[in-house]
N, C-alpha and C positions, 0 to 999 in steps of 0.2 A: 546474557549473550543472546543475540538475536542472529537466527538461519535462516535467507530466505533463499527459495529455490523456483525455481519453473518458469523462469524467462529463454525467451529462446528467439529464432529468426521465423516468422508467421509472414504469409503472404496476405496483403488489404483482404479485409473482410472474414478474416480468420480468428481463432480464440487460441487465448493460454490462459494458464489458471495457475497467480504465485502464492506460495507458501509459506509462512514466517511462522517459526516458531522461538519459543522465549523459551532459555534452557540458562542452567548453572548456578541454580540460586533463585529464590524468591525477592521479587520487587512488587511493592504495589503499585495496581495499575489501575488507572483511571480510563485510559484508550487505546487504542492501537488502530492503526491505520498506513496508509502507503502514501507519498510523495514520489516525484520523478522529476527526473534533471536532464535537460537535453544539452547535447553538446552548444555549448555556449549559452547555454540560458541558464535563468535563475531555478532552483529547487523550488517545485511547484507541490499544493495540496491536489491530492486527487480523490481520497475518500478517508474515512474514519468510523468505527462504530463504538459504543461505551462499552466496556467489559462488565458492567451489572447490568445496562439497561436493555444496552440492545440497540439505543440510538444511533440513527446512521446519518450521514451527513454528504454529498459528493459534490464533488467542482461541474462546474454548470459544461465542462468540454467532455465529460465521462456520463451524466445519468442518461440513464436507458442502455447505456452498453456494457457498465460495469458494475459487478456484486459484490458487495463486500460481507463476510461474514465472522464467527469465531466459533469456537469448541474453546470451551473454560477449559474441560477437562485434562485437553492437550496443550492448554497455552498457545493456541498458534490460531491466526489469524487467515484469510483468505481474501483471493480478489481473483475472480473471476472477469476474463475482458472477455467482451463479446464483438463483434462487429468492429474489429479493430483497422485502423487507418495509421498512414503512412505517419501522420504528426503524434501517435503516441510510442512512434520510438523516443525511447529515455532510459536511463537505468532507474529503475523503481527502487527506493527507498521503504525498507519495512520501518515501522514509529510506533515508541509505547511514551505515552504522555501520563505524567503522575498528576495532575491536581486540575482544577478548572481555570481553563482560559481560551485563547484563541484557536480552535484547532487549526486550523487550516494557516495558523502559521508558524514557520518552522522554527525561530525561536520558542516557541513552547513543548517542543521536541525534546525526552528526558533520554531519553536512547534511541542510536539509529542501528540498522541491521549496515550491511556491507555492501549491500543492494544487489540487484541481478539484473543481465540487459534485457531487453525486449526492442527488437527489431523488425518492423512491420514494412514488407516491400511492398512496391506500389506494383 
């Protein structure tokens, strides 16, 4: 099971900081990372990092604003937005990917969280 939390309504140029953690049971993971879906648009990558390596990866509309991190020890991932703008309202998508492939695309998605909004007024 995946928990994510800490989306919320931020005014242009504000930060939130969401939370996903992986609980209920052990799965192996290869990744975890965050996707976001805007009303009417297709479920998009936004960032990823490896769960052993450390590798991080982001979509070319998020580097420099957004952080992505982990704690092995709590299973749970992070994303840090910084400098946020009106176009990354979406509901954010928490993602733990098992085996090597495309991250950034969502058919290689083994689990998704339930997601949380994020809402950026202009």
């Amino acid at each position: 099971q995946l928990q994510a939390s800490g989306g919320g309504l931020v005014q242009a140029g504000g930060s939130l900081r969401l939370s996903c953690a992986a609980s209920g049971g052990t799965f192996s993971t290869y990744r975890m990372g965050w996707f976001r879906q805007a009303p009417g648009q297709e479920r998009e990558f936004v960032a990823t990092i490896s769960w052993v390596t450390g590798r991080i990866y982001y979509a070319d509309s998020v580097t420099g604003r957004f952080t992505i991190s982990r704690d092995n020890a709590k299973n749970t991932v992070y994303l840090q937005m910084n400098s946020l703008k009106p176009e990354d309202t979406a509901v954010y998508y928490c993602a733990v990917i098992r085996r090597v492939g495309d991250y950034s695309d969502s058919k290689s998605v083994d689990y998704w969280g339930k997601g949380t909004l994020v809402t950026v007024s202009s």
